[in-house]
Every structure is written in C-alpha cells, then in structure tokens.
N, C-alpha and C positions, 0 to 999 in steps of 0.2 A: 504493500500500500504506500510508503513512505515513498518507496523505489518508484513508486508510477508518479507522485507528487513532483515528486525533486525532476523526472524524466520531461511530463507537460505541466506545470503552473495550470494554466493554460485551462488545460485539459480538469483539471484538479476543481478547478472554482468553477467550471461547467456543473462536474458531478455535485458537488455539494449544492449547489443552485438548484439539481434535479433532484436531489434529495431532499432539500425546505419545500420542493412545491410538492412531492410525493407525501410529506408530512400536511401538508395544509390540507392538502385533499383528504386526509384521512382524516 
C-alpha cells in the first residue's frame, strides 16, 4: 500500500477521494 502511494501520489488521492465518496454513499 505504502509502495503504490510513494509509486502514484497521484494515483493515491484519487483512491482515497473514491473511498470518502464510497463512504458517503453508504
């Protein structure tokens, strides 16, 4: 996990973005 952070940033604050709105929804 860390490894993919450190790899895309990027990529990293997408997932967690997809993850607050998978949480809202719920």
């Amino acid at each position: 996990m860390f490894a993919r952070l450190s790899i895309t940033p990027v990529e990293s604050k997408k997932s967690i973005g997809d993850e607050s709105n998978s949480r809202s929804s719920l």
